[in-house]
N, C-alpha and C positions, 0 to 999 in steps of 0.2 A: 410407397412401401407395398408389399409382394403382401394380397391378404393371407392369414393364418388360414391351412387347409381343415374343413371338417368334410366327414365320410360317414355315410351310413352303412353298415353292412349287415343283413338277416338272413343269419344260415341255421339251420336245425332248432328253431325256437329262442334263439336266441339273437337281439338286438345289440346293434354295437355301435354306438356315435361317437365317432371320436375328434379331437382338434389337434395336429400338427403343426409345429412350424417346422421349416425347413433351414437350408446353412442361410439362403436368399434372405428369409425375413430376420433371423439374428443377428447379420452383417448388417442390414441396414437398422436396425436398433444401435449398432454400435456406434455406427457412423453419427448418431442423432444424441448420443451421449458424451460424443468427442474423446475427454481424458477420463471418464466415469466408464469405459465401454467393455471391463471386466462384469458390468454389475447385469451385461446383454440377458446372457443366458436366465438367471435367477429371474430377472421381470420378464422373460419367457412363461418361465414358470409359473409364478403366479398369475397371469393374464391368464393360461388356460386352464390352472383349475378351477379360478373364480368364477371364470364364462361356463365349465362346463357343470358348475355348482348351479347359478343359477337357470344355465339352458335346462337343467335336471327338474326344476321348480317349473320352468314355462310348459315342458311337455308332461307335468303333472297335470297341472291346468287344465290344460286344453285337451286330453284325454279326457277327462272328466266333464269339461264343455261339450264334447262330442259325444259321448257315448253316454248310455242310463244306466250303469253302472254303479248298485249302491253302495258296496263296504268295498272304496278301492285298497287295492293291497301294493300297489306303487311303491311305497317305500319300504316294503320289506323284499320285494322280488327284482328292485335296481340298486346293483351297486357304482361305485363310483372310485377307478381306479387311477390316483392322479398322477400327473407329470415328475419327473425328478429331472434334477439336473441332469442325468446322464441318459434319459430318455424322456426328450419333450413332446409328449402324448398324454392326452387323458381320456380317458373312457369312460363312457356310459353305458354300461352293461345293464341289459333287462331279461328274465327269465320269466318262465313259470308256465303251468300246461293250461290247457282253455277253463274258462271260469263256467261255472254253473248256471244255465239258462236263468235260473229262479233270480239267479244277483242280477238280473237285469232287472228292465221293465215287466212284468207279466199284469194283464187284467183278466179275469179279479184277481188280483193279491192276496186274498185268504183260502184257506184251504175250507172248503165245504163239501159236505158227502149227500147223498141218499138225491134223491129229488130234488135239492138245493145246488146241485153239481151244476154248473154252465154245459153249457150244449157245444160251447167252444170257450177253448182259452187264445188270447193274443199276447203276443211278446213285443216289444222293441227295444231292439239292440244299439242302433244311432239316433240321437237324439233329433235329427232333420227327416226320418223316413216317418211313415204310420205302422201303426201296430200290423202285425203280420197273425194272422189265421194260424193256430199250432195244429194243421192236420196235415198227415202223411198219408204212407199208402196204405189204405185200409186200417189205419189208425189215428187217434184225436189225441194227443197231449193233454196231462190231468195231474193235479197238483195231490200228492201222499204225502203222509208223514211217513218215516220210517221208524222201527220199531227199535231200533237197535240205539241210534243216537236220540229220537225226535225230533228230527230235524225235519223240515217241510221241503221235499224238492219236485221241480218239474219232470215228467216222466214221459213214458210213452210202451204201450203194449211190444213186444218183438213180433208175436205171430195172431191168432185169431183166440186163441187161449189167452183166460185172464193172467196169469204167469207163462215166461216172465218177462219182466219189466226192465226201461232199463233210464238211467237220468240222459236228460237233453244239456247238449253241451255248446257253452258259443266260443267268441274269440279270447284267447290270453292277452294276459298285462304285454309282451311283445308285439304284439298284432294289432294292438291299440296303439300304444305308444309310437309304434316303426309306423304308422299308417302317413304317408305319402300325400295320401289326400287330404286327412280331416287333420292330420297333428303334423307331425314334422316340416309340411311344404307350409306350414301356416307359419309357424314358429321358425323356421330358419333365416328368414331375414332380421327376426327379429335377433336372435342370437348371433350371427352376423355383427348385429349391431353394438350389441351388447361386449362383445371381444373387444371391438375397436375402442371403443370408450375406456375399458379397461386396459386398454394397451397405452392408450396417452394419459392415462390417470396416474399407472405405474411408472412411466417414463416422467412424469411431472414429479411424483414424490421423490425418486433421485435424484434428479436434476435441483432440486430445494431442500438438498441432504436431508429431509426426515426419516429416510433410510439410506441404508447401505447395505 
């Protein structure tokens, strides 16, 4: 049988995974249900959106195995757009603009002022690299409170003037999730996997009429 296609696509911030099948792989469903082979399309359906529920949960994961990232917001910034009978596709839609250095790693992690200030702050972003040095040009990264929220974020001078200031930024929930390297090429076999088993799972429940 012709495997169900998945596709990653990242255009403008936003990620898109998605699982197709084609006329190819619902004829041969049919063929494998013999006199049941109206019931093709609908276990179409359900295979992909189950797989791409759960592929949704694997690159939650491993997002988070990868990167030091502390309040993920994953499931508020991915939606999950499913298949219908008259269009066998489901999507994994991810948004949202770059996360705030501070939600990473930063050392030290407390804010300290006066002569208790570090001489340098370090950040890490992947959980496999070392801490990186937070200095630029002609300027060193330093953790503020802000007045306005009290919120504590990482910073950095603009010019040689103590004002103004401006937050350091790293990568978004997209940039993580679509990463090639540490999430998706890890988890795609496995999701792969995951279809196929769902694909004979639901062909076995009709075939032993628990559904119809």
């Amino acid at each position: 049988m012709k495997r169900t296609k998945t596709g990653l696509k990242i255009s403008n911030g936003v990620i898109k995974l998605s699982f197709r099948n084609d006329d190819v792989t619902v004829k041969a469903i049919e063929k494998r249900l013999g006199d049941m082979w109206p019931a093709a399309k609908k276990i179409t359906r359900w295979v992909l959106n189950d797989t791409a529920k759960k592929a949704r949960s694997l690159l939650f994961q491993n997002a988070k195995k990868s990167y030091t990232i502390k309040t993920a917001t994953f499931n508020r910034t991915t939606k999950l757009k499913k298949a219908t009978k008259n269009r066998l596709v489901a999507v994994i839609s991810v948004t949202g603009k770059s996360n705030q250095l501070k939600g990473f790693t930063v050392t030290p992690a407390t804010l300290k002022e006066g002569t208790a200030r570090p001489e340098v702050y370090k950040a890490k972003v992947v959980r496999a690299n070392s801490p990186k040095q937070l200095i630029g040009k002609g300027s060193k990264a330093f953790l503020v409170r802000f007045p306005r929220t009290g919120g504590v974020g990482l910073v950095e001078r603009t010019g040689k003037e103590r004002y103004p200031i401006k937050s350091l930024y790293s990568l978004s929930d997209p940039q993580m999730i679509g990463s090639k390297i540490r999430v998706y090429k890890i988890v795609k076999p496995e999701i792969h996997g995951i279809l196929e088993r769902e694909l004979e799972r639901q062909i076995g429940r009709v075939l032993r009429g628990e559904v119809h």
